[in-house]
Backbone as a chain_set.jsonl record, in Angstrom:
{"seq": "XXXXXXXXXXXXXXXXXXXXXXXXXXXXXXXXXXXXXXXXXXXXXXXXXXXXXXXXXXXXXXXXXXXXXXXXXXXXXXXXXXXXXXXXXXXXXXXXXXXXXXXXXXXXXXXXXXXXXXXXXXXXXXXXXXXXXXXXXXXXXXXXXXXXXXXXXXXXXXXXXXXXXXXXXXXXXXXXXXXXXXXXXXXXXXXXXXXXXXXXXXXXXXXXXXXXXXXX", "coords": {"N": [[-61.477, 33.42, 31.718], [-59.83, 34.689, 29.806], [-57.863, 34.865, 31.149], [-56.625, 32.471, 31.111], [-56.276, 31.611, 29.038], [-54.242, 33.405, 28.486], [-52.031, 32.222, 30.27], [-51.795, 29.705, 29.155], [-50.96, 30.659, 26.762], [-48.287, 31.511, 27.776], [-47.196, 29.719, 28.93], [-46.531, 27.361, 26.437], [-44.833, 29.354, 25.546], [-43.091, 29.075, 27.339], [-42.377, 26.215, 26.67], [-41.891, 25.823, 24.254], [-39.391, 27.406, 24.126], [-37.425, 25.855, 25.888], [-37.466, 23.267, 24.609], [-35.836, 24.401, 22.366], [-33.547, 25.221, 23.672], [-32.706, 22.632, 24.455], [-32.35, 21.233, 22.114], [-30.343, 22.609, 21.605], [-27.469, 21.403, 20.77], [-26.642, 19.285, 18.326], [-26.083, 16.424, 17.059], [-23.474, 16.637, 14.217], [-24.536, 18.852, 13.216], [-23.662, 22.511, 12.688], [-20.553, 21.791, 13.177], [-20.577, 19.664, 15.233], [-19.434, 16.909, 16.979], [-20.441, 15.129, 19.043], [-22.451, 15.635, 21.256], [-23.456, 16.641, 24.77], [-24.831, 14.562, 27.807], [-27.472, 16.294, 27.983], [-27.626, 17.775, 25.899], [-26.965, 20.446, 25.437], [-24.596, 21.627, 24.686], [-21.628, 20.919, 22.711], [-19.045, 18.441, 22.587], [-17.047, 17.227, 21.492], [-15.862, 17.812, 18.699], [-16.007, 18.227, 14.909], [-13.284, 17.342, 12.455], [-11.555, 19.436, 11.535], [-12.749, 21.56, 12.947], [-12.666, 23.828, 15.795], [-12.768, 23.432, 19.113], [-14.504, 25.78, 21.78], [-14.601, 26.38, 24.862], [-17.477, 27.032, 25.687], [-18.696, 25.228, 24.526], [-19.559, 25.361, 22.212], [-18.555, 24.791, 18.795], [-16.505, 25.96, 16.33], [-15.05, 26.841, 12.724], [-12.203, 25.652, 11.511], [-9.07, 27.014, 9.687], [-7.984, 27.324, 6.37], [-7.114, 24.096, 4.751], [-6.814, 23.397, 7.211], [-7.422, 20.68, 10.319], [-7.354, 20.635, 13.083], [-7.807, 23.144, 15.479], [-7.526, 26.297, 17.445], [-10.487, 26.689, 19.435], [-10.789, 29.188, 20.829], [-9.499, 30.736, 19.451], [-9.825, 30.238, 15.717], [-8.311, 30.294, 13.859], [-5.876, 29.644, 14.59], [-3.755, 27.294, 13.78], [-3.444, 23.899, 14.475], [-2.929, 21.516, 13.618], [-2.572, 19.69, 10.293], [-4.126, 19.161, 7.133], [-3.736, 16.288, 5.354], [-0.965, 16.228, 2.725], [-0.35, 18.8, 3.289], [0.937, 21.104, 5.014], [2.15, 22.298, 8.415], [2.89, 25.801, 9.091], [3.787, 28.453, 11.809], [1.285, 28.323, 12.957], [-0.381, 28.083, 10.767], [-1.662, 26.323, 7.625], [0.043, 24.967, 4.963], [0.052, 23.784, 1.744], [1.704, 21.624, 0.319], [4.816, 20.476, -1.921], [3.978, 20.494, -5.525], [2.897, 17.457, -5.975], [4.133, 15.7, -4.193], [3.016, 13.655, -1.482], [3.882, 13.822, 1.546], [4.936, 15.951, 3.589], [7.319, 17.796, 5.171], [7.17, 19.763, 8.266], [6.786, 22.672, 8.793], [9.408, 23.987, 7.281], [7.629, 22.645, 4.875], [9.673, 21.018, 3.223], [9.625, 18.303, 0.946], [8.728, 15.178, 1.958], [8.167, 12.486, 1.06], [7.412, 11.464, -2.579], [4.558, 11.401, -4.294], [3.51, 8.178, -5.565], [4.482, 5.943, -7.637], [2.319, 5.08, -10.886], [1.275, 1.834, -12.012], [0.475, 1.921, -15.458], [-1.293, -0.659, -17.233], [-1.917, -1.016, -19.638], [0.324, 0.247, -20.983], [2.058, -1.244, -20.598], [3.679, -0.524, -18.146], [5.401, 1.975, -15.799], [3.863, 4.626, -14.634], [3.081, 8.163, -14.011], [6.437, 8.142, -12.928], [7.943, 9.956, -10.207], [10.889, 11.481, -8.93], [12.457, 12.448, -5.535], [14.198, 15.919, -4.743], [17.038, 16.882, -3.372], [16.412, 20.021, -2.577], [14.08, 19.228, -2.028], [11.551, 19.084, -3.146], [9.5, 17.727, -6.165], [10.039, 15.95, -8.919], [9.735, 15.288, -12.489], [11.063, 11.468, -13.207], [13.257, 10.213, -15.588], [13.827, 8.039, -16.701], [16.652, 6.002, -19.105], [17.141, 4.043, -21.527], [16.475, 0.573, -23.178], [14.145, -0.688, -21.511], [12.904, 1.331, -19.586], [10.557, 1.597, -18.936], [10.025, 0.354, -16.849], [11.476, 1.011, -14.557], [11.13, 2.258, -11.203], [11.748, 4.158, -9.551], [13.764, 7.174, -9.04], [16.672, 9.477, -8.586], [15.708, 12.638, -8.105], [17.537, 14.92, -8.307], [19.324, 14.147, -9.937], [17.548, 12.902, -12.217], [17.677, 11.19, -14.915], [18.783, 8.674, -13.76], [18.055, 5.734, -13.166], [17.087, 4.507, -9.589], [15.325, 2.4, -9.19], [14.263, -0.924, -10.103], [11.531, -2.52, -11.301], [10.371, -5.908, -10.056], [8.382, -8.572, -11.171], [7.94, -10.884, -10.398], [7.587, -12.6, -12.031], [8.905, -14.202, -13.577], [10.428, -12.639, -15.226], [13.035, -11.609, -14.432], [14.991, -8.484, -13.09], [17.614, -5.797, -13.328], [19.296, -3.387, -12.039], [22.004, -1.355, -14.202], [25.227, -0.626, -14.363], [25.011, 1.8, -15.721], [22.472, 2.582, -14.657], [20.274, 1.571, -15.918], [17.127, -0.742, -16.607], [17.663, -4.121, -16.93], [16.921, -7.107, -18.116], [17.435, -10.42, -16.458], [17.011, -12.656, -17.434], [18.076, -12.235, -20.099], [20.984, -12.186, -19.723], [21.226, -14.814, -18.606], [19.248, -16.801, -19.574], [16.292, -17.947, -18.303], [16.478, -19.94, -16.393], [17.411, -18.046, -14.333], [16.712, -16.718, -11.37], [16.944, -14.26, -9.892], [18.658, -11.119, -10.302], [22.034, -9.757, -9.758], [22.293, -6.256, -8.805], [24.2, -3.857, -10.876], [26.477, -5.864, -12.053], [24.952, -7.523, -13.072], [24.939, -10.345, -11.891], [23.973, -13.533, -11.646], [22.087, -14.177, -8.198], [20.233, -15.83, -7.05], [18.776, -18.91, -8.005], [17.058, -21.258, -10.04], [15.01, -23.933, -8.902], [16.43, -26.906, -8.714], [19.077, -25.665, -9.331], [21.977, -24.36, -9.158], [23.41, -20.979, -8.001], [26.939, -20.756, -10.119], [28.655, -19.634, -9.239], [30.354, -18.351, -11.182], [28.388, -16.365, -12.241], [26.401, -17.19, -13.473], [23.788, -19.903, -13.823], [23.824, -23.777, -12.528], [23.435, -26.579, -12.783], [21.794, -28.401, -9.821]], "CA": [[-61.197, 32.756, 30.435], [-59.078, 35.523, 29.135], [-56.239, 34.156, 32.119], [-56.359, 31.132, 30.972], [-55.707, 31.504, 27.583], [-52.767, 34.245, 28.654], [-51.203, 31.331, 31.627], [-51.542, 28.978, 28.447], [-49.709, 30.979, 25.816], [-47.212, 31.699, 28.296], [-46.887, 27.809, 29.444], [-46.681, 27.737, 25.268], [-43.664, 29.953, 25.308], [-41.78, 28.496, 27.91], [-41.547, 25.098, 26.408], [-40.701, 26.005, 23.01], [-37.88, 27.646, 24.762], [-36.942, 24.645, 26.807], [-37.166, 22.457, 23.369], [-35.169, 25.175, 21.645], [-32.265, 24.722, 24.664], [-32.6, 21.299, 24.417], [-32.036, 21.218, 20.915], [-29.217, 23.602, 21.532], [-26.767, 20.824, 20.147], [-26.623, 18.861, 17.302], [-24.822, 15.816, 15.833], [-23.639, 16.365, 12.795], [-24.772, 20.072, 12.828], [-22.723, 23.194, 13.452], [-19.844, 20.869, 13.095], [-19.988, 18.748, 16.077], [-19.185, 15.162, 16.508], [-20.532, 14.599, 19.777], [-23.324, 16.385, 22.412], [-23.424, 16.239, 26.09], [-26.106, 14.064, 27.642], [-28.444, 17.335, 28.023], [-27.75, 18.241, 24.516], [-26.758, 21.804, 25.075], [-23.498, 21.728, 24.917], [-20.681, 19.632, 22.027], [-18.004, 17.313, 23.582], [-16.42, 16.93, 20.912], [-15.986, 19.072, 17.318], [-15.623, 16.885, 13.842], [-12.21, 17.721, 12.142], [-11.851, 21.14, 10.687], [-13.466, 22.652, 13.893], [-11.936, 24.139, 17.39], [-14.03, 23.993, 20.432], [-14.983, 26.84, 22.038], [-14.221, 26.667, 25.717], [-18.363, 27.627, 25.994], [-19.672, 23.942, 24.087], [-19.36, 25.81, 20.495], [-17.67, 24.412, 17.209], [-15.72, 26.795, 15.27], [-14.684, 26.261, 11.751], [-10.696, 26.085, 11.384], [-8.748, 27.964, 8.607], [-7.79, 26.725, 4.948], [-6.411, 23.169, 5.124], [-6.415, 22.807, 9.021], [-7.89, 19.413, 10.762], [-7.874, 20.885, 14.433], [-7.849, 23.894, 15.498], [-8.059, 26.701, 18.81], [-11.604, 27.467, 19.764], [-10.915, 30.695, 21.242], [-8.788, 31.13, 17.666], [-10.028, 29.422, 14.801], [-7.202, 30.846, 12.815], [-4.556, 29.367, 14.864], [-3.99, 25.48, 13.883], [-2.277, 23.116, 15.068], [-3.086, 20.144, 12.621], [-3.3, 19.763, 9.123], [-4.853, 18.256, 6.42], [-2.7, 15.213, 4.312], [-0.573, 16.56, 1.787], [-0.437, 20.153, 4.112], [2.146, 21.048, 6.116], [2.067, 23.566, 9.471], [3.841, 26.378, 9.889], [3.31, 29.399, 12.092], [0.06, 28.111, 13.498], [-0.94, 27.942, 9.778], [-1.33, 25.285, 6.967], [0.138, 25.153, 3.678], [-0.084, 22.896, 0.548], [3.253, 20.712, 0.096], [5.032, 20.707, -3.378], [3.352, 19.677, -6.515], [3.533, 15.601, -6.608], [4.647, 15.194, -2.883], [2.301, 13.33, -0.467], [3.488, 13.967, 2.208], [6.26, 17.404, 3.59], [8.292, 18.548, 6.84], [6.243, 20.218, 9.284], [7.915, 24.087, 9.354], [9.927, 24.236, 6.463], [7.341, 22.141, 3.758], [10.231, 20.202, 2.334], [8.805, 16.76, 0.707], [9.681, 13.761, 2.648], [7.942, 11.653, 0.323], [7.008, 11.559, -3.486], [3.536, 10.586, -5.154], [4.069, 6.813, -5.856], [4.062, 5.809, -9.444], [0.766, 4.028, -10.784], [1.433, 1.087, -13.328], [-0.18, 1.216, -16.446], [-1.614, -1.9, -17.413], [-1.981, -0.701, -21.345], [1.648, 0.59, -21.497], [3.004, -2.06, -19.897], [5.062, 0.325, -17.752], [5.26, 3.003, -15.106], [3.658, 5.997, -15.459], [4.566, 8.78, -13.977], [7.736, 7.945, -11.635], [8.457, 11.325, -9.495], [11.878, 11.667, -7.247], [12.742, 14.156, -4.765], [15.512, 16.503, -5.428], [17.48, 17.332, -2.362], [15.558, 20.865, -1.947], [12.687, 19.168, -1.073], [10.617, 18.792, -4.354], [9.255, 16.362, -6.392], [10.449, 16.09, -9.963], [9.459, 13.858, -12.805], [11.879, 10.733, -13.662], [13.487, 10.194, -17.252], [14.889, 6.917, -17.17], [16.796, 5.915, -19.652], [17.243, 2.435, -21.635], [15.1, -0.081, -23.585], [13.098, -0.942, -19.951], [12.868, 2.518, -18.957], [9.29, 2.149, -17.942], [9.642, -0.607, -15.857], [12.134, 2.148, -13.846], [10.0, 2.665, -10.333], [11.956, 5.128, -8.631], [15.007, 7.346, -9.308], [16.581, 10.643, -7.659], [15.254, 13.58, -8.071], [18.524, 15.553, -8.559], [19.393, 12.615, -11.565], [16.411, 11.985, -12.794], [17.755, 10.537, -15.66], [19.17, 7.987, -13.475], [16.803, 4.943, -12.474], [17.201, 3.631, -9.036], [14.972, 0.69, -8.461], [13.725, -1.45, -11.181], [10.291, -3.466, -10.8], [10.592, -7.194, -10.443], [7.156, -8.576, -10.891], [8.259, -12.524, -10.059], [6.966, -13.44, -13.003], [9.654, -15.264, -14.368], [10.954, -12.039, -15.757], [13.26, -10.816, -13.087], [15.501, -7.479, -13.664], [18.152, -5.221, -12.565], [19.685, -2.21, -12.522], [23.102, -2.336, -14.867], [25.993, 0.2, -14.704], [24.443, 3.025, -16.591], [21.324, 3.233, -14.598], [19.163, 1.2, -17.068], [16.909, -1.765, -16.357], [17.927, -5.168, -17.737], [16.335, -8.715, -17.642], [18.047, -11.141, -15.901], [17.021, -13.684, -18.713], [19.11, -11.752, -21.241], [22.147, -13.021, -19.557], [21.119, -16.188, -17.857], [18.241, -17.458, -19.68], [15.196, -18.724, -17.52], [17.154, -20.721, -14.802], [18.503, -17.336, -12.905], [15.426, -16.22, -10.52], [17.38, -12.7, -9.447], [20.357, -10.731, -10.647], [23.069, -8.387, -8.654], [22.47, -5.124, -9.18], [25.56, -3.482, -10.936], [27.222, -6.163, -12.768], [24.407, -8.56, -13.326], [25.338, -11.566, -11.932], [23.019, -14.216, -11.087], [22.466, -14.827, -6.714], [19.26, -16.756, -6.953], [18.474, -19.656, -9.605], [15.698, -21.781, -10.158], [14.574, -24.766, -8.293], [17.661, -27.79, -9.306], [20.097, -24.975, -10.106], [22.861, -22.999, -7.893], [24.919, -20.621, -8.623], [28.028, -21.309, -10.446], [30.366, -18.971, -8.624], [30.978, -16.947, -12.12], [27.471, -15.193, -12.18], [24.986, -17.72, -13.705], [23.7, -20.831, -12.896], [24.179, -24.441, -13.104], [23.225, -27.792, -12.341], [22.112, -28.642, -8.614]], "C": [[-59.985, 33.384, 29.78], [-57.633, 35.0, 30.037], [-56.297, 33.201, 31.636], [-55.314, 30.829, 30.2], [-54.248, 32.159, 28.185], [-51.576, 33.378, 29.51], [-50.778, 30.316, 30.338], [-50.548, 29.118, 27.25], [-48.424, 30.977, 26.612], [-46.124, 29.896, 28.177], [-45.876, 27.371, 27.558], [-45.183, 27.33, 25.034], [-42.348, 28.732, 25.59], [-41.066, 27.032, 27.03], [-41.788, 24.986, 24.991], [-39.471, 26.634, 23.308], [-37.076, 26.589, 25.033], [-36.728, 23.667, 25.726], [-36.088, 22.846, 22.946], [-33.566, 24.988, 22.607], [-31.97, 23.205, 24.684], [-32.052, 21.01, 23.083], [-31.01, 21.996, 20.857], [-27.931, 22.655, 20.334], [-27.314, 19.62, 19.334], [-25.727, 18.019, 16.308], [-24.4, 15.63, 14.455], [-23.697, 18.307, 12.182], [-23.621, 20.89, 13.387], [-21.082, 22.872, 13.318], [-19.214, 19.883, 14.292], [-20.431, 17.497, 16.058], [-20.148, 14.684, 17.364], [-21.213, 15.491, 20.992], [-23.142, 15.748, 23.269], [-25.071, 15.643, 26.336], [-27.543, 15.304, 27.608], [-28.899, 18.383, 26.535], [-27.817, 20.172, 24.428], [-25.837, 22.028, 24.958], [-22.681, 20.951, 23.818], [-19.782, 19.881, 22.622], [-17.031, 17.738, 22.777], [-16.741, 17.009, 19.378], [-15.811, 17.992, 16.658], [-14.17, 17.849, 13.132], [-12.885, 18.564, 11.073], [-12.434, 21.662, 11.599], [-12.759, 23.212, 14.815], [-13.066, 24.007, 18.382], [-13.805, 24.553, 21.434], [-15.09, 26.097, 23.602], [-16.689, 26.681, 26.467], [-19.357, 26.474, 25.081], [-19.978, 24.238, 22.279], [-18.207, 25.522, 19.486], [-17.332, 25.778, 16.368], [-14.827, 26.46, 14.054], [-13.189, 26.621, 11.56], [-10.337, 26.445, 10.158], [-8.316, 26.969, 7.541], [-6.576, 25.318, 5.46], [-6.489, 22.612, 6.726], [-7.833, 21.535, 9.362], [-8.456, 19.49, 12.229], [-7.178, 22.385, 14.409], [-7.936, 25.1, 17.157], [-9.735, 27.308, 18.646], [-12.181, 28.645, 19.775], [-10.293, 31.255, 19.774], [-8.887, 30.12, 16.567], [-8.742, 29.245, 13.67], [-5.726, 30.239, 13.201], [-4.91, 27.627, 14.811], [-3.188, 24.692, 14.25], [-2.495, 21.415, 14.733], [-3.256, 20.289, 11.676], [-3.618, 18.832, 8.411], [-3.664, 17.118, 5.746], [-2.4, 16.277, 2.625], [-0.696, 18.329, 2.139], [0.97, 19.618, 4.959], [2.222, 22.22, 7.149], [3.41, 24.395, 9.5], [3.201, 28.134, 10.603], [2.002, 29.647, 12.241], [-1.305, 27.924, 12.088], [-0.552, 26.85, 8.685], [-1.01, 25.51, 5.395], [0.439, 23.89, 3.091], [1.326, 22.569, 0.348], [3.329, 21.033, -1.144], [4.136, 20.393, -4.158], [3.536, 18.256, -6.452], [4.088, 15.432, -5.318], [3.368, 15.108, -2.235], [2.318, 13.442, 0.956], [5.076, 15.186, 3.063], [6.534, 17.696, 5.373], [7.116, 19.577, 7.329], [7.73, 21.347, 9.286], [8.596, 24.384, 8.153], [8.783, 23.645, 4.334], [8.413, 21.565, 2.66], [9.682, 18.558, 2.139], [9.499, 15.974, 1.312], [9.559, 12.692, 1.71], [6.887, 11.979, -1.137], [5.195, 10.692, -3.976], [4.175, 9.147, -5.532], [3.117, 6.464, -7.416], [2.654, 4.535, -9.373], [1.42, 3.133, -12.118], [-0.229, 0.998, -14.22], [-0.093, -0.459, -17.635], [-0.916, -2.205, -19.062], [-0.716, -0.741, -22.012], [2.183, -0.416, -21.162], [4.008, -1.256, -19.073], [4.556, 1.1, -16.46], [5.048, 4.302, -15.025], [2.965, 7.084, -14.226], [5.158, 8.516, -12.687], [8.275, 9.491, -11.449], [9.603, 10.653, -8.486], [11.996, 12.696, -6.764], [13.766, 14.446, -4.839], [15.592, 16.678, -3.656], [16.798, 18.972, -1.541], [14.059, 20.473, -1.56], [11.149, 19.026, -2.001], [10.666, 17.419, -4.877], [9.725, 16.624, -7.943], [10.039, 14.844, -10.684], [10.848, 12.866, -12.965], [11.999, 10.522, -15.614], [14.237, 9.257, -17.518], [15.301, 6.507, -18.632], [16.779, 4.314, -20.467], [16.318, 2.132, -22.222], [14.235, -0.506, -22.677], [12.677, -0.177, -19.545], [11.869, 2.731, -18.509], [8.988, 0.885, -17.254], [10.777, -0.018, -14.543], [10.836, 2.414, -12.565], [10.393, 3.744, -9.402], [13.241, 5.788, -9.505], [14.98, 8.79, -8.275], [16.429, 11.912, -8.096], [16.181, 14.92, -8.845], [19.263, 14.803, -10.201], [18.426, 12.202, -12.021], [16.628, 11.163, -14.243], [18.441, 8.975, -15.32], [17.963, 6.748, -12.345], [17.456, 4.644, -11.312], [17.002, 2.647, -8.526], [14.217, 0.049, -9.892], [12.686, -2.792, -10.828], [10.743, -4.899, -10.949], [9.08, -7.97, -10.128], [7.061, -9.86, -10.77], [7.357, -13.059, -11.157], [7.495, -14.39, -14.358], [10.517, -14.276, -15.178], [11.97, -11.143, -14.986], [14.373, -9.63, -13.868], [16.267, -6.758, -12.308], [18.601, -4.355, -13.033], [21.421, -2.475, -13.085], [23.988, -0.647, -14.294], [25.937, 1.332, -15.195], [22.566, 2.817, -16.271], [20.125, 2.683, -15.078], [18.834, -0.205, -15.94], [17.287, -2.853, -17.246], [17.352, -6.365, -17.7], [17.44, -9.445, -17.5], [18.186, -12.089, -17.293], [17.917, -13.726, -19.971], [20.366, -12.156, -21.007], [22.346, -14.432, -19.44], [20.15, -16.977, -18.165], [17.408, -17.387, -18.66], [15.769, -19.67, -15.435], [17.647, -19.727, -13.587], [16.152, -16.538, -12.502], [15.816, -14.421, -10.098], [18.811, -12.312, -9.503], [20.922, -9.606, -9.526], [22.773, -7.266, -9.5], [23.913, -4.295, -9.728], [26.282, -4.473, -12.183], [25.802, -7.952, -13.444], [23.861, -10.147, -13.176], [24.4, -12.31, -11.028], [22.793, -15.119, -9.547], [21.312, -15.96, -6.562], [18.478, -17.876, -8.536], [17.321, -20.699, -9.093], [15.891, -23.066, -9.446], [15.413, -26.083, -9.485], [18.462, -27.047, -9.911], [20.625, -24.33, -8.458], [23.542, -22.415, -9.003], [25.86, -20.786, -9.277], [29.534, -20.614, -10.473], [30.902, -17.347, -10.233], [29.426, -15.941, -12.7], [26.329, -15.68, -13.092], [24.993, -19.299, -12.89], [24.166, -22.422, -13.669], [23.486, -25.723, -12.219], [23.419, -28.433, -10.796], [23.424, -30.385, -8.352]], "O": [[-59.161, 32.652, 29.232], [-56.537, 34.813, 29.509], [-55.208, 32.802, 32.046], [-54.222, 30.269, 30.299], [-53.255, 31.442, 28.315], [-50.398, 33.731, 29.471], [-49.587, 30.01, 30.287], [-49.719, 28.319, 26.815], [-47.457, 30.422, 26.089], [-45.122, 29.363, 27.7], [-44.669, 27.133, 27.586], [-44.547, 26.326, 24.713], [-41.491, 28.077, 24.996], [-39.884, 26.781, 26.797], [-41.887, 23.833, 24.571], [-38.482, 26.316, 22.647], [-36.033, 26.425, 24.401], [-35.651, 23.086, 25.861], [-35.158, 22.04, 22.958], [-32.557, 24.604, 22.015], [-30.852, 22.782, 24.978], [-31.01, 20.359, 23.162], [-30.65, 22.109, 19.686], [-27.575, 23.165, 19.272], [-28.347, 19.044, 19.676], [-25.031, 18.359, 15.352], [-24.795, 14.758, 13.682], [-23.163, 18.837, 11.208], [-22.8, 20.466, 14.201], [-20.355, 23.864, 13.371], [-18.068, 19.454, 14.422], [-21.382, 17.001, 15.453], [-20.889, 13.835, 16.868], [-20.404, 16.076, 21.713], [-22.772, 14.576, 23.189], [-26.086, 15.896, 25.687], [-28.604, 14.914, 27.12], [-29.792, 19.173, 26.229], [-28.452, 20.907, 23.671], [-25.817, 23.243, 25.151], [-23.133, 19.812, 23.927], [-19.458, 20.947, 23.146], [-16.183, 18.535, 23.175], [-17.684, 16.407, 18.864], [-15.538, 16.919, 17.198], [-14.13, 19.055, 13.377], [-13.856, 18.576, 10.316], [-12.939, 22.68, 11.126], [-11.616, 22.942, 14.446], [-14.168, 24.544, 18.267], [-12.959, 24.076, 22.19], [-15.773, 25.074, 23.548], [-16.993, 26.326, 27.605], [-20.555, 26.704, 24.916], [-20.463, 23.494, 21.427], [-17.099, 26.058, 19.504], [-18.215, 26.461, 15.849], [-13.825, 25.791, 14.306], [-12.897, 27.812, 11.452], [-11.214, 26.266, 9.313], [-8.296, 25.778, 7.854], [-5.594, 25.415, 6.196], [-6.202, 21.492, 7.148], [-8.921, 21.528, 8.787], [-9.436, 18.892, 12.673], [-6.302, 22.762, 13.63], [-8.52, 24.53, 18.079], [-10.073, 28.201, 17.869], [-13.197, 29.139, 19.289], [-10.787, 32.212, 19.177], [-8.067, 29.204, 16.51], [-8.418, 28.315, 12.931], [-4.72, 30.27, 12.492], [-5.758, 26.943, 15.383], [-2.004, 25.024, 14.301], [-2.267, 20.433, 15.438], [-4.174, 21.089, 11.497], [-3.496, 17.672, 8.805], [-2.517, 17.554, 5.835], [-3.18, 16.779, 1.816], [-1.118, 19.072, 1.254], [1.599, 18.616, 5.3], [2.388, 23.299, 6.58], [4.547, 24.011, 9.774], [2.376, 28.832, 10.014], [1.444, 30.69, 11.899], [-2.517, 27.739, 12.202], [0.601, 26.42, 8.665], [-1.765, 26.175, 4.686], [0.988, 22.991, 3.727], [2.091, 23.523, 0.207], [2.441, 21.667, -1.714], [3.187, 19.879, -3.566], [4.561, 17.873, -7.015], [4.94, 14.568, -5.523], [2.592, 16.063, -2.247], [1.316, 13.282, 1.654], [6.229, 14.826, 2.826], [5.842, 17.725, 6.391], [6.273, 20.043, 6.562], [8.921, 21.177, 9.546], [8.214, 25.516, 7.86], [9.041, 24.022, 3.191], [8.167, 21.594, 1.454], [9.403, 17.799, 3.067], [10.73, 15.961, 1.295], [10.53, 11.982, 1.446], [5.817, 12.572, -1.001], [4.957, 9.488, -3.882], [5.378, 9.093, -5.784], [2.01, 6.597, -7.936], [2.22, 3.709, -8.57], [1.968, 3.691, -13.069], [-1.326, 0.49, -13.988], [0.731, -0.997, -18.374], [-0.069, -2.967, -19.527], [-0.441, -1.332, -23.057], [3.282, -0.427, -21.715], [5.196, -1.366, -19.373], [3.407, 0.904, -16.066], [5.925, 5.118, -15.305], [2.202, 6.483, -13.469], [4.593, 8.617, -11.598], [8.885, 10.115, -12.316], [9.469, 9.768, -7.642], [11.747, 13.784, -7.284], [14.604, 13.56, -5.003], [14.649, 16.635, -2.866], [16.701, 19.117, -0.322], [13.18, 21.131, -1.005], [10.004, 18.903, -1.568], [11.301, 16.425, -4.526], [9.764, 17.836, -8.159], [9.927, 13.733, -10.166], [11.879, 13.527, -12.842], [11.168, 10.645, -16.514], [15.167, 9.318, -18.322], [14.406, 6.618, -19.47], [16.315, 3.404, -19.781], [15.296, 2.818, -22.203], [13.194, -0.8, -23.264], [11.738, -0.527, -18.829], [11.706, 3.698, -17.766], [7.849, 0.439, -17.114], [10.836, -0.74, -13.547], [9.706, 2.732, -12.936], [9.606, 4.222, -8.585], [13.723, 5.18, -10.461], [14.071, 9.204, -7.555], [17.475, 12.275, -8.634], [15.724, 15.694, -9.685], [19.522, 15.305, -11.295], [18.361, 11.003, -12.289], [15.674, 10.497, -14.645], [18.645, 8.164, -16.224], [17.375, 6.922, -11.278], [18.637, 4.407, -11.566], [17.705, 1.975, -7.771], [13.623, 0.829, -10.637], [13.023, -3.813, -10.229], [11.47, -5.164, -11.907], [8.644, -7.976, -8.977], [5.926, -10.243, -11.052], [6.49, -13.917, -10.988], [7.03, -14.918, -15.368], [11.38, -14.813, -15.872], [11.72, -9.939, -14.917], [14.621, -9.778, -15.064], [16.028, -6.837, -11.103], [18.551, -4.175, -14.25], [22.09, -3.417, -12.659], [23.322, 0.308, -13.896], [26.965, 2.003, -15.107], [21.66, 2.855, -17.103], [19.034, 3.162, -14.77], [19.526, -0.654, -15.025], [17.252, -2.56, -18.441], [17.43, -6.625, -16.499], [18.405, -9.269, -18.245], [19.183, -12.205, -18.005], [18.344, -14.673, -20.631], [21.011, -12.523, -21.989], [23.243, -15.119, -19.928], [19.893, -17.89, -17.38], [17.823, -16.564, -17.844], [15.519, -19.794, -14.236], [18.064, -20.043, -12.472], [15.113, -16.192, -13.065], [14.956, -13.541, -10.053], [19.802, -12.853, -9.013], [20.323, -8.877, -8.735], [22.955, -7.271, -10.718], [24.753, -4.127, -8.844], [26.628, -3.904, -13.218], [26.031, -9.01, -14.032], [23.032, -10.843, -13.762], [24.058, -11.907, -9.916], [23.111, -16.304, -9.452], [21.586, -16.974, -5.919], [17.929, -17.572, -9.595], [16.868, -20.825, -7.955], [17.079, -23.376, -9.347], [15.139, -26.204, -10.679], [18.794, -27.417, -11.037], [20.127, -24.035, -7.371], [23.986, -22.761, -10.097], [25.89, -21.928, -8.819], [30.626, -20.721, -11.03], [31.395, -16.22, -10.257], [29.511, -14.975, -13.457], [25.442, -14.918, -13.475], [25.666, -19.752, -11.965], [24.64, -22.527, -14.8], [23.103, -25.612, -11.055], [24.493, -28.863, -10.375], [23.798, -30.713, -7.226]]}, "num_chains": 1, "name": "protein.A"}
């Protein structure tokens, strides 16, 4: 009786062991994406991990996306709005989305959000030639319908919203936005940038050669 019991604990043992190996991996746990069919082993890590050469997830360093196994510390991906250098990840400028790989100069600025309330653009960032993001300071009575400018000039708008709504606009000589309408009334659909002059007019209108429109 006393063997029995002792053959039975054993028996017991073994296959809470054999569960416990079986259960070795875990989707979701640990941080892997993806177990082998025997479930002792992950395939395949979830981002932010390395895998381990030996079926083990390892958590990668500040910012990183992928990572080495054998070196968690060394990355070789990063997160959005990160930038790699020297097997490590760092945080891009203030207000840049997205920066040079090696040096972290911004390639591209945060994109302005329109407020509804203001009627306008709020806030327009350009990038300065070192590689930052800077706010914009357009100037002019339109100045927040201004959607881009450069970084190095920020007081200088360079693109001005046209929201086809019958209100079309351009940029004038000094940088500023203007409505088309202010020159050309209603009949001009889109002005030249620069001097104003009206290339597209309304449905029974052309051109009229001196920069508004006129009677198809």
């Amino acid at each position: 009786m006393g063997r029995s019991l002792a053959i039975a604990a054993i028996a017991a043992v073994i296959f809470v062991l054999a569960q416990g190996a079986a259960a070795a991996c875990q989707r979701g746990v640990n941080g892997c994406a993806k177990c082998n069919v025997a479930k002792t082993k992950c395939e395949v890590c979830q981002s932010g991990y390395g895998r381990h050469p030996a079926g083990t997830c390892h958590k990668c360093g500040p910012g990183c996306t992928r990572c080495s196994g054998l070196n968690p510390a060394r990355c070789t991906a990063c997160k959005p709005k990160h930038y790699l250098k020297g097997f490590k990840c760092y945080k891009c400028p203030r207000h840049c989305v997205e920066c040079e790989k090696g040096t972290g100069k911004c390639l591209r600025c945060k994109p302005p959000t329109w407020d509804a309330d203001a009627y306008s653009w709020a806030p327009v960032y350009g990038k300065t030639s070192a590689g930052t993001c800077v706010l914009c300071q357009p100037q002019g009575n339109h100045a927040g319908w201004c959607s881009a400018c450069k970084g190095d000039k920020p007081k200088r708008c360079t693109k001005c919203t046209d929201f086809n709504n019958g209100f079309p606009m351009y940029l004038d000589t000094s940088y500023h936005c203007q409505f088309c309408t202010a020159l050309h009334g209603d009949k001009c659909l889109k002005c030249r940038n620069g001097d104003g002059k009206c290339i597209i007019c309304a449905d029974g209108w052309v051109p009229d050669g001196a920069g508004s429109c006129k009677t198809a």
